[in-house]
GUBA-234736 format. One record per residue (C-alpha): y, x, z. Coordinates in Angstrom, 3 decimals, padded with zeros to 6 digits. Layout:
! residues N
<c2 = Y | c1 = X | c3 = Z>
...
END
This chain:
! residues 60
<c2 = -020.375 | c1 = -038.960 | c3 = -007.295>
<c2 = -017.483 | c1 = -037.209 | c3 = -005.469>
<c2 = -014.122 | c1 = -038.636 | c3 = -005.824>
<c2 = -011.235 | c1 = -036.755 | c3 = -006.922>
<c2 = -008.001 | c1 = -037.527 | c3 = -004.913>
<c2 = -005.213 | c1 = -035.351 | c3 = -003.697>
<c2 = -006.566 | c1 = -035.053 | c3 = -000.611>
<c2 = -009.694 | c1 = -033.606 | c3 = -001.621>
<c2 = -007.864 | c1 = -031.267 | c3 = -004.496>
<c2 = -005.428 | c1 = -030.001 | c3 = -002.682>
<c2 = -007.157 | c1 = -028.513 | c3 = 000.789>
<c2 = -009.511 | c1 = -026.330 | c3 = -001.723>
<c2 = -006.692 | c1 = -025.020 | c3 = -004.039>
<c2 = -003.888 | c1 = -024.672 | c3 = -000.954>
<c2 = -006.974 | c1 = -022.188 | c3 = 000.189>
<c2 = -007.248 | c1 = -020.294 | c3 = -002.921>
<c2 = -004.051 | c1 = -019.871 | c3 = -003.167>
<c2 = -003.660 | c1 = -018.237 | c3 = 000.033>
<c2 = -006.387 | c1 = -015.982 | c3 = 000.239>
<c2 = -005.260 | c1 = -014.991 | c3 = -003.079>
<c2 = -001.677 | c1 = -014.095 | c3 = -001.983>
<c2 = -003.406 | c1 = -012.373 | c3 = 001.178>
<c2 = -005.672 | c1 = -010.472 | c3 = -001.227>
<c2 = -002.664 | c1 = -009.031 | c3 = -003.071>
<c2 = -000.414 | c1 = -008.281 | c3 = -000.743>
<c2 = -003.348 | c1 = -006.101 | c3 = 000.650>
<c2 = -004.113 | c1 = -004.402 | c3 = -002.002>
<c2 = -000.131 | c1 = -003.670 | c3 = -002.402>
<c2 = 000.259 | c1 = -002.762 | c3 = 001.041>
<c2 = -002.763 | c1 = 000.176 | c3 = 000.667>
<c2 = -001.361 | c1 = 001.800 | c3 = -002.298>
<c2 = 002.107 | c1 = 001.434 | c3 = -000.833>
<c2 = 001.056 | c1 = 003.335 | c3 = 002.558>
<c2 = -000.982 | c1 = 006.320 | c3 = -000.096>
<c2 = 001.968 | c1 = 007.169 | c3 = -002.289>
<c2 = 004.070 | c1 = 007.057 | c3 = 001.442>
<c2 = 001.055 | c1 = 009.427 | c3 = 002.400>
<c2 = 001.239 | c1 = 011.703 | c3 = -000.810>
<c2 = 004.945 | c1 = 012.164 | c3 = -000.774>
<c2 = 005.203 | c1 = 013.166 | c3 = 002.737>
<c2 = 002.473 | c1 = 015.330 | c3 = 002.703>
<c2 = 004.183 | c1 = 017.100 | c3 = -000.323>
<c2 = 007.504 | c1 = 017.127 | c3 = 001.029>
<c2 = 006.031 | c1 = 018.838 | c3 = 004.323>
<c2 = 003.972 | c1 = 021.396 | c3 = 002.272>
<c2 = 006.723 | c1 = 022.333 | c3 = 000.443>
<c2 = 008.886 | c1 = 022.343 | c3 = 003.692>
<c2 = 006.119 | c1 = 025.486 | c3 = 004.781>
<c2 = 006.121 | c1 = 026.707 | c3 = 001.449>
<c2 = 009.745 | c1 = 027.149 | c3 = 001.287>
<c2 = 009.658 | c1 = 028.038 | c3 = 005.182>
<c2 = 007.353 | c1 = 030.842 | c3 = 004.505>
<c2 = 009.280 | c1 = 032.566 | c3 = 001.245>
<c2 = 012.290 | c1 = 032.274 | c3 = 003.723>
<c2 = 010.768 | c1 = 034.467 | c3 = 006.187>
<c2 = 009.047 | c1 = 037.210 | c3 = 003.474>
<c2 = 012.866 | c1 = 037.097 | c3 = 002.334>
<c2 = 014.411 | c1 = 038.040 | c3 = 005.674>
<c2 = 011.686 | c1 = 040.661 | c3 = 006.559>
<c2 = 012.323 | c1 = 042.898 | c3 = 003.480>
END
C-alpha cells in the first residue's frame, strides 16, 4: 500500500497546478491575440473604406 505523506502529495498536485495555470493562460493569450487580430483588421478596413469615399469625394 502506498503511503501518503507530503512529499508524495505535494510533487503531483504542485504539477497540476501548474500545467493548469499554463493551460489557461494559453488559452487567454489566443483569444487575446484574435480580438487584437479582429480589431485591427477592422480599423484598417475601415481606414480604406473611409480612404476610398475620400477620394470619390475629391474627384467629383
Amino acid at each position: 500500500m502506498v503511503k501518503f505523506n507530503s512529499r508524495t502529495v505535494m510533487a503531483p498536485m504542485a504539477a497540476f497546478t501548474m500545467a493548469s495555470i499554463l493551460f489557461v493562460y494559453t488559452r487567454s493569450s489566443i483569444q487575446a491575440a484574435k480580438t487584437n487580430a479582429r480589431i485591427s483588421k477592422e480599423t484598417h478596413l475601415r481606414e480604406q473604406r473611409e480612404a476610398r469615399e475620400r477620394e470619390i469625394n475629391e474627384s467629383r
